[in-house]
CHARMM-style PDB file with segment names, atoms N, HN, CA, C and O in Angstrom:
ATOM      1  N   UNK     1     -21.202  30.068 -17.568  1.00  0.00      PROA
ATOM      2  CA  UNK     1     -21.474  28.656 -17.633  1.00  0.00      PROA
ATOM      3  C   UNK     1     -22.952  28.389 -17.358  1.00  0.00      PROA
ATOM      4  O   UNK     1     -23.601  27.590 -18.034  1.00  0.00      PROA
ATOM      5  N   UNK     2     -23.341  28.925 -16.577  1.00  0.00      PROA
ATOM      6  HN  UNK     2     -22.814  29.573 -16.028  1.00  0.00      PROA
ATOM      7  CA  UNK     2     -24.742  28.764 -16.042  1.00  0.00      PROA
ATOM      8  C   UNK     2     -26.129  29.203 -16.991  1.00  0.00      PROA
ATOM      9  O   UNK     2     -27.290  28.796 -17.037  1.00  0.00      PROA
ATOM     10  N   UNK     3     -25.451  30.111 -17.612  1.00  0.00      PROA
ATOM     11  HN  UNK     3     -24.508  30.441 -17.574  1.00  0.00      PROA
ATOM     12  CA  UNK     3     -26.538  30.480 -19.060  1.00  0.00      PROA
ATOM     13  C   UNK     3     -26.180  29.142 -20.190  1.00  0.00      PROA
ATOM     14  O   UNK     3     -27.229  28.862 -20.770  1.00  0.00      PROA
ATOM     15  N   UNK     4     -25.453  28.582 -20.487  1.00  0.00      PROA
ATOM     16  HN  UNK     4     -24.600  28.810 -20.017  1.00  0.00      PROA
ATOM     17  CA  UNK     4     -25.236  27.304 -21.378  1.00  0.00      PROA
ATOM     18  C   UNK     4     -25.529  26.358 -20.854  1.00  0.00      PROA
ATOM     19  O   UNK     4     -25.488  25.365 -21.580  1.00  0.00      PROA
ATOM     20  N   UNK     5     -26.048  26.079 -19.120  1.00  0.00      PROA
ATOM     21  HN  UNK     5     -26.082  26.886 -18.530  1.00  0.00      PROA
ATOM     22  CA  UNK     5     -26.631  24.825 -18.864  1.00  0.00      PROA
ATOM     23  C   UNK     5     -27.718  24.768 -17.989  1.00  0.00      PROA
ATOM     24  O   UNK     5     -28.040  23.821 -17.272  1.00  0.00      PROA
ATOM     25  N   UNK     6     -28.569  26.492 -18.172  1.00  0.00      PROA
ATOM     26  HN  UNK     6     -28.307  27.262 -18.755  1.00  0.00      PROA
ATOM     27  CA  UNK     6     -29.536  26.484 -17.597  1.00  0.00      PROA
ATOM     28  C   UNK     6     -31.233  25.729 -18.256  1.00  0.00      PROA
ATOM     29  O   UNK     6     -32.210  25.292 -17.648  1.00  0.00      PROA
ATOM     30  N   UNK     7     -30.941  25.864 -19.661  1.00  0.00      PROA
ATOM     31  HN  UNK     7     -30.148  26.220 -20.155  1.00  0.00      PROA
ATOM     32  CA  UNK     7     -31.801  25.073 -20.385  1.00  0.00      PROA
ATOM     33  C   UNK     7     -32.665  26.163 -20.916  1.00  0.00      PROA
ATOM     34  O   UNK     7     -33.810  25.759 -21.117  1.00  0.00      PROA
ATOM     35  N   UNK     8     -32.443  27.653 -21.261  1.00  0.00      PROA
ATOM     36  HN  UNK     8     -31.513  27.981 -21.098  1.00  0.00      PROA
ATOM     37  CA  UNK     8     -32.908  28.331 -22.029  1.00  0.00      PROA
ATOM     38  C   UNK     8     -32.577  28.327 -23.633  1.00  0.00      PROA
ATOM     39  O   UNK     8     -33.315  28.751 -24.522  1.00  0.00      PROA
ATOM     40  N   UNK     9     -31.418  27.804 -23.762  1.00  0.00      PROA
ATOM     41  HN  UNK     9     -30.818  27.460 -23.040  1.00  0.00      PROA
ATOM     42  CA  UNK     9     -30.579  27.906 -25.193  1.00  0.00      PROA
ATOM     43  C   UNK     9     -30.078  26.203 -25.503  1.00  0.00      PROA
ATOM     44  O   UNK     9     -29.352  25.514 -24.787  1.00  0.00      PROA
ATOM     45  N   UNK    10     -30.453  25.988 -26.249  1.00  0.00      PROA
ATOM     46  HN  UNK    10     -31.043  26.548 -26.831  1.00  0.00      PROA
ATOM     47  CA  UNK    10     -29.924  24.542 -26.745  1.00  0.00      PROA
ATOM     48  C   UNK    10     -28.674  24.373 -27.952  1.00  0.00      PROA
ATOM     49  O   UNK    10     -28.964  24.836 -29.055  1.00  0.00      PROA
ATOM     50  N   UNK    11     -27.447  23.802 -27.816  1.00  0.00      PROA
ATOM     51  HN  UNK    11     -27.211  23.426 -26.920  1.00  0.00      PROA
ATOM     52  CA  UNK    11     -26.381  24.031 -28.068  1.00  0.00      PROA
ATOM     53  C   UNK    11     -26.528  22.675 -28.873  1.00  0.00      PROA
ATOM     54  O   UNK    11     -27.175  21.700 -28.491  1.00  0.00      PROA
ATOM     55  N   UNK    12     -25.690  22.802 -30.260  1.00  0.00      PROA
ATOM     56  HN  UNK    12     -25.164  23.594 -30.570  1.00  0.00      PROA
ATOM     57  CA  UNK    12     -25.485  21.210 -30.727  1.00  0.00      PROA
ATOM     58  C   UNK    12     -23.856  21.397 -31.285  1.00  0.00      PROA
ATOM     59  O   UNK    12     -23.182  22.416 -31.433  1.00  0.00      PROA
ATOM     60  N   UNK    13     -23.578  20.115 -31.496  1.00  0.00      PROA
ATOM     61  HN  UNK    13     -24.125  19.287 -31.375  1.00  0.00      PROA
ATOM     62  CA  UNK    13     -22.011  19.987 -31.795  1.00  0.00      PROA
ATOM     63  C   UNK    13     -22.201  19.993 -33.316  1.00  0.00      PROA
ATOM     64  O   UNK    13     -23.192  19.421 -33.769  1.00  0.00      PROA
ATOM     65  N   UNK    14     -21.370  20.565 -34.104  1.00  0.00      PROA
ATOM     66  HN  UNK    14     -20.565  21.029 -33.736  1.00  0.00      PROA
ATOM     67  CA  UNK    14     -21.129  21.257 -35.786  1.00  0.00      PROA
ATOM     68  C   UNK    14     -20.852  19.398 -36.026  1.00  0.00      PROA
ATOM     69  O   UNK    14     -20.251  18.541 -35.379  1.00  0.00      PROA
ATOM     70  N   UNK    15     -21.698  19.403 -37.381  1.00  0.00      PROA
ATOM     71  HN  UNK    15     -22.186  20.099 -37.906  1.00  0.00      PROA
ATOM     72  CA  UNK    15     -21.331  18.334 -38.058  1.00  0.00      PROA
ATOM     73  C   UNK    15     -19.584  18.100 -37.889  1.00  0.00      PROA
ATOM     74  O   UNK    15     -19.072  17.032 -37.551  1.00  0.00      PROA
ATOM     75  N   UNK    16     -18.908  19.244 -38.180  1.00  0.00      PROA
ATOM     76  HN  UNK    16     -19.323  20.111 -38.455  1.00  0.00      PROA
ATOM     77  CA  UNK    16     -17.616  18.969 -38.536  1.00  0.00      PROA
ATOM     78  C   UNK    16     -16.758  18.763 -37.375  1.00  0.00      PROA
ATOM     79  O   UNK    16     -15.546  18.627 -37.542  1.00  0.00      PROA
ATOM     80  N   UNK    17     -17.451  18.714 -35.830  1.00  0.00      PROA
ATOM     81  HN  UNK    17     -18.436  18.824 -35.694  1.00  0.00      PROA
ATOM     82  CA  UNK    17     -16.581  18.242 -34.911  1.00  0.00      PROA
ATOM     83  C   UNK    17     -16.818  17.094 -34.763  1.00  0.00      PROA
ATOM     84  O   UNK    17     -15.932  16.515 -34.135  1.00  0.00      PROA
ATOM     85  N   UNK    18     -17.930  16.265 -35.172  1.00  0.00      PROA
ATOM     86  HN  UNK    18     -18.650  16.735 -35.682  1.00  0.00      PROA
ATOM     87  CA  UNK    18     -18.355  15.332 -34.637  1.00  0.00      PROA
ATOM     88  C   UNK    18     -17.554  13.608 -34.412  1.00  0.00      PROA
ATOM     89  O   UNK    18     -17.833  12.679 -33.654  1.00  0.00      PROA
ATOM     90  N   UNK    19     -16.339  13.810 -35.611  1.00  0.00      PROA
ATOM     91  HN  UNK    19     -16.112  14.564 -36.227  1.00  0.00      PROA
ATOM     92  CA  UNK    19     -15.358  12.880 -36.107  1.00  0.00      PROA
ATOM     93  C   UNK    19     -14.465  12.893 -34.243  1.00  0.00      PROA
ATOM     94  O   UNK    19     -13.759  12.064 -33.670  1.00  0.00      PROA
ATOM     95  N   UNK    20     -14.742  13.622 -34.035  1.00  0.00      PROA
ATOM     96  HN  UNK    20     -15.316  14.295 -34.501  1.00  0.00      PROA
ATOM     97  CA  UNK    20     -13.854  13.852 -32.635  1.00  0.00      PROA
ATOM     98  C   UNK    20     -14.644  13.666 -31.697  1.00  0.00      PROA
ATOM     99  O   UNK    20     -14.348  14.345 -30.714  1.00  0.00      PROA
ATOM    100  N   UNK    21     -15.878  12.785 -31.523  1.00  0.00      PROA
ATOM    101  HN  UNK    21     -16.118  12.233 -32.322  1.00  0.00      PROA
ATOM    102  CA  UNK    21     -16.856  12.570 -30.252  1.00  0.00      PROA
ATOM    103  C   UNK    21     -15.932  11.736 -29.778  1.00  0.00      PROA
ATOM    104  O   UNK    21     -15.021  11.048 -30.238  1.00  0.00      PROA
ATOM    105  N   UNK    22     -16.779  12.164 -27.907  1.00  0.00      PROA
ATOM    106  HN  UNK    22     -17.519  12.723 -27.534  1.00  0.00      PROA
ATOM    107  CA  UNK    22     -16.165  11.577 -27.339  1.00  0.00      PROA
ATOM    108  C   UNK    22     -17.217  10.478 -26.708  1.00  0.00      PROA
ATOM    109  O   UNK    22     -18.435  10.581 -26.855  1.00  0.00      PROA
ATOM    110  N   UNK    23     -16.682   9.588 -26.105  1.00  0.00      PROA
ATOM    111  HN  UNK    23     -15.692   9.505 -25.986  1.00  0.00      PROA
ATOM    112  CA  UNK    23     -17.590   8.447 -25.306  1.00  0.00      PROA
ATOM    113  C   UNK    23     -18.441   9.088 -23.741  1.00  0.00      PROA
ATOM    114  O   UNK    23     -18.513  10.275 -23.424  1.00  0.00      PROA
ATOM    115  N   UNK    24     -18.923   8.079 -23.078  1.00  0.00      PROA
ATOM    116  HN  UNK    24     -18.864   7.115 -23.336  1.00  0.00      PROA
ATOM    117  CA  UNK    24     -19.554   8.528 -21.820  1.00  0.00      PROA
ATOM    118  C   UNK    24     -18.300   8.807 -21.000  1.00  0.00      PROA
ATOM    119  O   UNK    24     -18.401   9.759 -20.226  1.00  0.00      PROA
ATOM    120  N   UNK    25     -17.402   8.307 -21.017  1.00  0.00      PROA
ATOM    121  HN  UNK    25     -17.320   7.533 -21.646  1.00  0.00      PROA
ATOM    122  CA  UNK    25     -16.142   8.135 -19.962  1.00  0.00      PROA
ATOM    123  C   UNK    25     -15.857   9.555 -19.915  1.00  0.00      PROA
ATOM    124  O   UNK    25     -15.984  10.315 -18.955  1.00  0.00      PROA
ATOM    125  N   UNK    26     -15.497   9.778 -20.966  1.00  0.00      PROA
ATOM    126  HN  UNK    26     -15.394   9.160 -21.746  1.00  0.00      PROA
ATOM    127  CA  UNK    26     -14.738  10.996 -21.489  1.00  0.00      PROA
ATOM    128  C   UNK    26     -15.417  12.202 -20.923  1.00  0.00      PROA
ATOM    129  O   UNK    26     -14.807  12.855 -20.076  1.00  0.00      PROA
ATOM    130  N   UNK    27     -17.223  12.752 -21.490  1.00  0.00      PROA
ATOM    131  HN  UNK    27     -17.718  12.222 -22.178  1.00  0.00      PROA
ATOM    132  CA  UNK    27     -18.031  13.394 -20.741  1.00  0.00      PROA
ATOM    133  C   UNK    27     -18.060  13.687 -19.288  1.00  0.00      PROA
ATOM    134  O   UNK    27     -17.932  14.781 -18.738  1.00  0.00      PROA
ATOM    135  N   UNK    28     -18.325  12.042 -18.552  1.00  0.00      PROA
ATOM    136  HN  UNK    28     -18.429  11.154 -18.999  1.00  0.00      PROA
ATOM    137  CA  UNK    28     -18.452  12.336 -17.213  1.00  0.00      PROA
ATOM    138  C   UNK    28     -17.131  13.059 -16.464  1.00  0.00      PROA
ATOM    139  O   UNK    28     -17.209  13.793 -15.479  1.00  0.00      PROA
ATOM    140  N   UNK    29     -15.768  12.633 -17.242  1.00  0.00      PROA
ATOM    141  HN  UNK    29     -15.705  12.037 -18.042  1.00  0.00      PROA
ATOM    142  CA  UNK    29     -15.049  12.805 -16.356  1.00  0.00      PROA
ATOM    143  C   UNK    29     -14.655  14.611 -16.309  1.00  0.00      PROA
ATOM    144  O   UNK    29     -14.202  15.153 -15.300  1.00  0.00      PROA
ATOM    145  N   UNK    30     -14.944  15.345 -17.624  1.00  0.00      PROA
ATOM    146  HN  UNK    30     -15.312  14.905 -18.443  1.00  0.00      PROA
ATOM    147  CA  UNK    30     -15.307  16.687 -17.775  1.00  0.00      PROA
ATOM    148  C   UNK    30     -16.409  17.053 -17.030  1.00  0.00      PROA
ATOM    149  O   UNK    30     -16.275  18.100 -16.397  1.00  0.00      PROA
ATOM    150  N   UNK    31     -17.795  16.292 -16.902  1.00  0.00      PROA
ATOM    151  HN  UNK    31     -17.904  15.442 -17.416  1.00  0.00      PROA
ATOM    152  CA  UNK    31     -18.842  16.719 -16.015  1.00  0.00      PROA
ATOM    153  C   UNK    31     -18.102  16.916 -14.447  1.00  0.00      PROA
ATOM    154  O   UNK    31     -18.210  17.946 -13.782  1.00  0.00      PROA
ATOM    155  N   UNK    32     -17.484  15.929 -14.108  1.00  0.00      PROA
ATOM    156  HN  UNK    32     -17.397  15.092 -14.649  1.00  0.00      PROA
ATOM    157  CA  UNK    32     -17.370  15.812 -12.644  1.00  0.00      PROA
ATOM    158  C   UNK    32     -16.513  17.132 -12.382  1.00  0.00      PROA
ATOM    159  O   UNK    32     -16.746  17.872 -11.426  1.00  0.00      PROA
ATOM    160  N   UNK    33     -15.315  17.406 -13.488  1.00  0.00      PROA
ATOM    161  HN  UNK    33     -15.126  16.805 -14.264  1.00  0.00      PROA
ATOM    162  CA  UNK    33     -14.352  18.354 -13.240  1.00  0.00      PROA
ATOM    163  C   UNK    33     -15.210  19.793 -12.968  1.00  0.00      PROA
ATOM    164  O   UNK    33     -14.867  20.694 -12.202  1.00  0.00      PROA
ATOM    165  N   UNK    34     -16.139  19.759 -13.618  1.00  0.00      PROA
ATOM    166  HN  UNK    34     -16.418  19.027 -14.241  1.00  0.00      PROA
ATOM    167  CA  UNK    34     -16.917  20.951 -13.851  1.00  0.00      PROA
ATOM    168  C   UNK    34     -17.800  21.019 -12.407  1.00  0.00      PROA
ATOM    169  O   UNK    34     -18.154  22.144 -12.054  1.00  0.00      PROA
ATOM    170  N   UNK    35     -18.109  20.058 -11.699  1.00  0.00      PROA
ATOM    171  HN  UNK    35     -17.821  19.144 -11.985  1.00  0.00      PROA
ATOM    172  CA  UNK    35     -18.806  20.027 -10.512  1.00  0.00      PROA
ATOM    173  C   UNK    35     -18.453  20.619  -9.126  1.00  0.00      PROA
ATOM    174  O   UNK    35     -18.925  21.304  -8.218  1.00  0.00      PROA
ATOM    175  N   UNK    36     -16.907  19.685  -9.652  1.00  0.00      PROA
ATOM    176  HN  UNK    36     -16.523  19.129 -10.389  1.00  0.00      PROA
ATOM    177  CA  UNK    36     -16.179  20.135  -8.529  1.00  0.00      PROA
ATOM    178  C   UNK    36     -15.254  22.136  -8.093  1.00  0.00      PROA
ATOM    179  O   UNK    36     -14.779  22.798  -7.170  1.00  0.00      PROA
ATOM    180  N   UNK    37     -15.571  22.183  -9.644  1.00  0.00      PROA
ATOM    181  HN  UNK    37     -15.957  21.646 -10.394  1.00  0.00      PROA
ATOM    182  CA  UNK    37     -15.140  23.330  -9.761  1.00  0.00      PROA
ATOM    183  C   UNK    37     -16.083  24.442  -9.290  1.00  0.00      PROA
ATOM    184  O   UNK    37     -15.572  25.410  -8.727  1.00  0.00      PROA
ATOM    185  N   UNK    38     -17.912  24.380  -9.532  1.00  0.00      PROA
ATOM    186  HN  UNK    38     -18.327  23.593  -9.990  1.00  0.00      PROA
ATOM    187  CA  UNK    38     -18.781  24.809  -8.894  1.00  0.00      PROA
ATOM    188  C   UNK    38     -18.679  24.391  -7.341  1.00  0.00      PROA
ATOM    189  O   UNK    38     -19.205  25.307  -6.709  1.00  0.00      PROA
ATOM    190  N   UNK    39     -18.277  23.513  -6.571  1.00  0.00      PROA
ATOM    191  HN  UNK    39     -17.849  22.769  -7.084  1.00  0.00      PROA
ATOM    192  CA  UNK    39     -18.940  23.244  -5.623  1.00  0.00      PROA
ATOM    193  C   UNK    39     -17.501  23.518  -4.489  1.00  0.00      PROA
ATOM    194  O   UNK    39     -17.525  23.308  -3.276  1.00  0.00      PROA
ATOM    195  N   UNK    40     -16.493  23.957  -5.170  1.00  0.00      PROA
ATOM    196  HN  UNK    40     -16.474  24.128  -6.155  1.00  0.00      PROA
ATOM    197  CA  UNK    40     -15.246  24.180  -4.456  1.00  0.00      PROA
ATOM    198  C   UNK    40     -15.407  25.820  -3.828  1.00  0.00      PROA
ATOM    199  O   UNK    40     -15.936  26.655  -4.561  1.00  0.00      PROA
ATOM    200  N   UNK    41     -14.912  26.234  -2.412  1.00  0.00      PROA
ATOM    201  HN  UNK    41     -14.482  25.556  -1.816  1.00  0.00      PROA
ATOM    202  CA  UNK    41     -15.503  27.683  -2.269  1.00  0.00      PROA
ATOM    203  C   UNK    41     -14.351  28.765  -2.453  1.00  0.00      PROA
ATOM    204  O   UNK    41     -14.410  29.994  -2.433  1.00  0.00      PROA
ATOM    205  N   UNK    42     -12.775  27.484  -2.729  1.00  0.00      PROA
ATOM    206  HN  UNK    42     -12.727  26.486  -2.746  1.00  0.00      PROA
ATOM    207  CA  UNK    42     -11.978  28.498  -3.184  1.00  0.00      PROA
ATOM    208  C   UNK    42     -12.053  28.794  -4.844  1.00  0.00      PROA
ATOM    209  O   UNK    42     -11.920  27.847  -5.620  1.00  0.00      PROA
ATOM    210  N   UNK    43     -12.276  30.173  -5.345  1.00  0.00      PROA
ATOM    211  HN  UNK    43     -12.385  30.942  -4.715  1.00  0.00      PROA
ATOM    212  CA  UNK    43     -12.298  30.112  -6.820  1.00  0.00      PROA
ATOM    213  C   UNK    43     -10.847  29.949  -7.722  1.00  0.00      PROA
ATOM    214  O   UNK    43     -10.058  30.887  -7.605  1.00  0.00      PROA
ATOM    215  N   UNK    44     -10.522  29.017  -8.454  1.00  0.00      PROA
ATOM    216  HN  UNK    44     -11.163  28.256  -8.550  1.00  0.00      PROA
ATOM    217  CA  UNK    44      -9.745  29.005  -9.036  1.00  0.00      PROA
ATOM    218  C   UNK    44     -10.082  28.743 -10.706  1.00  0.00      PROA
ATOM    219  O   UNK    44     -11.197  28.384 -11.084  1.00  0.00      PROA
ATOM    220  N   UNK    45      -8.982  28.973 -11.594  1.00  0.00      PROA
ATOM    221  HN  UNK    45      -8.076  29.265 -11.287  1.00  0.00      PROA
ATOM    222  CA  UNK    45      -9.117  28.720 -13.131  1.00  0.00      PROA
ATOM    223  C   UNK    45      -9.030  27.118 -13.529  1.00  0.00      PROA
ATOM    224  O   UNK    45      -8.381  26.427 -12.743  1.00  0.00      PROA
ATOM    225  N   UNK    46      -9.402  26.700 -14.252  1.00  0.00      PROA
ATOM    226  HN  UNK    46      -9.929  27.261 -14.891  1.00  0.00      PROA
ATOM    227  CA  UNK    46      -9.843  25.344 -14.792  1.00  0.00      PROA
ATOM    228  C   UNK    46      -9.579  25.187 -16.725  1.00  0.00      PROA
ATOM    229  O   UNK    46     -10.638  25.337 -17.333  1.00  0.00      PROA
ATOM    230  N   UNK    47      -8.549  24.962 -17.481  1.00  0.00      PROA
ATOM    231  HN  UNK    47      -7.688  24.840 -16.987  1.00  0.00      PROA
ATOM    232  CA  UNK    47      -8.385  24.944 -18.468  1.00  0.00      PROA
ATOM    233  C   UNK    47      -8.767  23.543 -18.861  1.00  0.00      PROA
ATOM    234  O   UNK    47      -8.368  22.423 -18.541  1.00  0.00      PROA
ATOM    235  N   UNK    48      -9.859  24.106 -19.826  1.00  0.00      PROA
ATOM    236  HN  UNK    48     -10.183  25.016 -20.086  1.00  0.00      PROA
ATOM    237  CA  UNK    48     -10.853  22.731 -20.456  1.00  0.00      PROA
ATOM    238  C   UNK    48     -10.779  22.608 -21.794  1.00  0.00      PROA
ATOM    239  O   UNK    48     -11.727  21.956 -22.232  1.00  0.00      PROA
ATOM    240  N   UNK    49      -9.852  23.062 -22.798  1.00  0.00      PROA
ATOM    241  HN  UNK    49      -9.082  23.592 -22.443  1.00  0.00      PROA
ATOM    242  CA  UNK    49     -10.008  23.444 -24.176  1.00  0.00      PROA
ATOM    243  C   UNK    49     -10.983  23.911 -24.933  1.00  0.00      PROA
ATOM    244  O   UNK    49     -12.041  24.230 -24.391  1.00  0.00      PROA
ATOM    245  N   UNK    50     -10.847  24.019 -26.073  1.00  0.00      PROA
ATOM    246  HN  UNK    50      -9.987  23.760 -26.513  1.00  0.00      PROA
ATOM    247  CA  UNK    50     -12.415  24.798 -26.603  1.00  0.00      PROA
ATOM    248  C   UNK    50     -13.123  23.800 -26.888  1.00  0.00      PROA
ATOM    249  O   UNK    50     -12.842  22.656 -27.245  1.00  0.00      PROA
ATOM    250  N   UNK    51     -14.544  24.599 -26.606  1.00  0.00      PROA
ATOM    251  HN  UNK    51     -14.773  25.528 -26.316  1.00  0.00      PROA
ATOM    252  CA  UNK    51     -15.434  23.479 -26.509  1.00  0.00      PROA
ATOM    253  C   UNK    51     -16.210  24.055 -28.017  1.00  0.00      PROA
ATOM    254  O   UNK    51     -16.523  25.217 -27.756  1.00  0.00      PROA
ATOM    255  N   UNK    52     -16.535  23.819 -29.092  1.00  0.00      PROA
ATOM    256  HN  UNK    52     -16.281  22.875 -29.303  1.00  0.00      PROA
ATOM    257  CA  UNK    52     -16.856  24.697 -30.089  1.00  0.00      PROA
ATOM    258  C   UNK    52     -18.535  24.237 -30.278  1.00  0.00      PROA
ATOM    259  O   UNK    52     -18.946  23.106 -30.541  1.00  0.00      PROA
ATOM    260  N   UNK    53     -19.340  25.466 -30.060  1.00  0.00      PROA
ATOM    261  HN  UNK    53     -19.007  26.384 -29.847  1.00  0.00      PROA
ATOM    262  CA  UNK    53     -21.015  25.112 -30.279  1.00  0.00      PROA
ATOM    263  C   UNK    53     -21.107  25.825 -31.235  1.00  0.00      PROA
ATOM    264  O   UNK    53     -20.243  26.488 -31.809  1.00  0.00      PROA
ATOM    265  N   UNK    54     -22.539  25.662 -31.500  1.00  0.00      PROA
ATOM    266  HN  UNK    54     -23.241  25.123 -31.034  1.00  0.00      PROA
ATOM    267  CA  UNK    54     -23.448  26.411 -32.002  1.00  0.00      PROA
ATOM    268  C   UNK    54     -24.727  26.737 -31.692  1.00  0.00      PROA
ATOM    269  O   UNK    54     -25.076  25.568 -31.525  1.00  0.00      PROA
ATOM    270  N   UNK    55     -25.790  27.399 -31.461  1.00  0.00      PROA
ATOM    271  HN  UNK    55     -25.507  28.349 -31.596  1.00  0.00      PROA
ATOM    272  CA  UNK    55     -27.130  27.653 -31.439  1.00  0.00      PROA
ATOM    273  C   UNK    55     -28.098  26.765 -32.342  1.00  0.00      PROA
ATOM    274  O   UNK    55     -28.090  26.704 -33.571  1.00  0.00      PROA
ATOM    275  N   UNK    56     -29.078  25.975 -31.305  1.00  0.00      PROA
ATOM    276  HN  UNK    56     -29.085  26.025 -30.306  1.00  0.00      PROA
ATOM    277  CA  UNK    56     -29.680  25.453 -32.565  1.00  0.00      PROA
ATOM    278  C   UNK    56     -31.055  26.121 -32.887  1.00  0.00      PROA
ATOM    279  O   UNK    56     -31.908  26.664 -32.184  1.00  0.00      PROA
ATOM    280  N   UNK    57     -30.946  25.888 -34.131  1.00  0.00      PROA
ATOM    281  HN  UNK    57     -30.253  25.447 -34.702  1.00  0.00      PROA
ATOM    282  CA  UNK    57     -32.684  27.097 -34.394  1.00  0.00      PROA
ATOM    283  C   UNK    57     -34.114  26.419 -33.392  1.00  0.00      PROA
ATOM    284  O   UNK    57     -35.086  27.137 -33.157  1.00  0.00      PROA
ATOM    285  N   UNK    58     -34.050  25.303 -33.004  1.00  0.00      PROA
ATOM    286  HN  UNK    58     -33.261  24.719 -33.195  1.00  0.00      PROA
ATOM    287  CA  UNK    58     -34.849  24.722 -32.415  1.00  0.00      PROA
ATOM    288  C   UNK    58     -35.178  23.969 -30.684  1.00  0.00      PROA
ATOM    289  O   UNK    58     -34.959  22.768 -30.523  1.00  0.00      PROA
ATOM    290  N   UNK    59     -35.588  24.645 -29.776  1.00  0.00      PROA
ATOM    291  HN  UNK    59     -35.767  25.620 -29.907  1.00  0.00      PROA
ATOM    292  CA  UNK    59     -35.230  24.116 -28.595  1.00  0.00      PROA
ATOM    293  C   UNK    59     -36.282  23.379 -28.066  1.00  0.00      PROA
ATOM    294  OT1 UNK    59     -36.154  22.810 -26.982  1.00  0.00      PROA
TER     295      UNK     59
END
């Protein structure tokens, strides 16, 4: 996770997911899940569905 949001590699969403954006609501409430999951000291699994990227040629 930490290599996809360290800010070496810039990720964009495929034209063809884009029909499926989601709003700010939606984001934060995946951001927060993801926070809490870093900041918890017991490690457990977290099923988030696929998240589908790509590499963009340009960062």
């Amino acid at each position: 996770m930490q290599a996809i949001i360290d800010g070496q590699r810039q990720y964009v969403i495929p034209l063809f997911q884009r029909p499926y954006s989601w709003d700010t609501k939606q984001w934060n409430t995946l951001w927060q899940d993801l926070i809490e999951l870093c900041e918890d000291e017991r490690p457990r699994n977290h099923f988030i569905g696929s998240i589908v990227t790509m590499p963009s040629r340009s960062v």
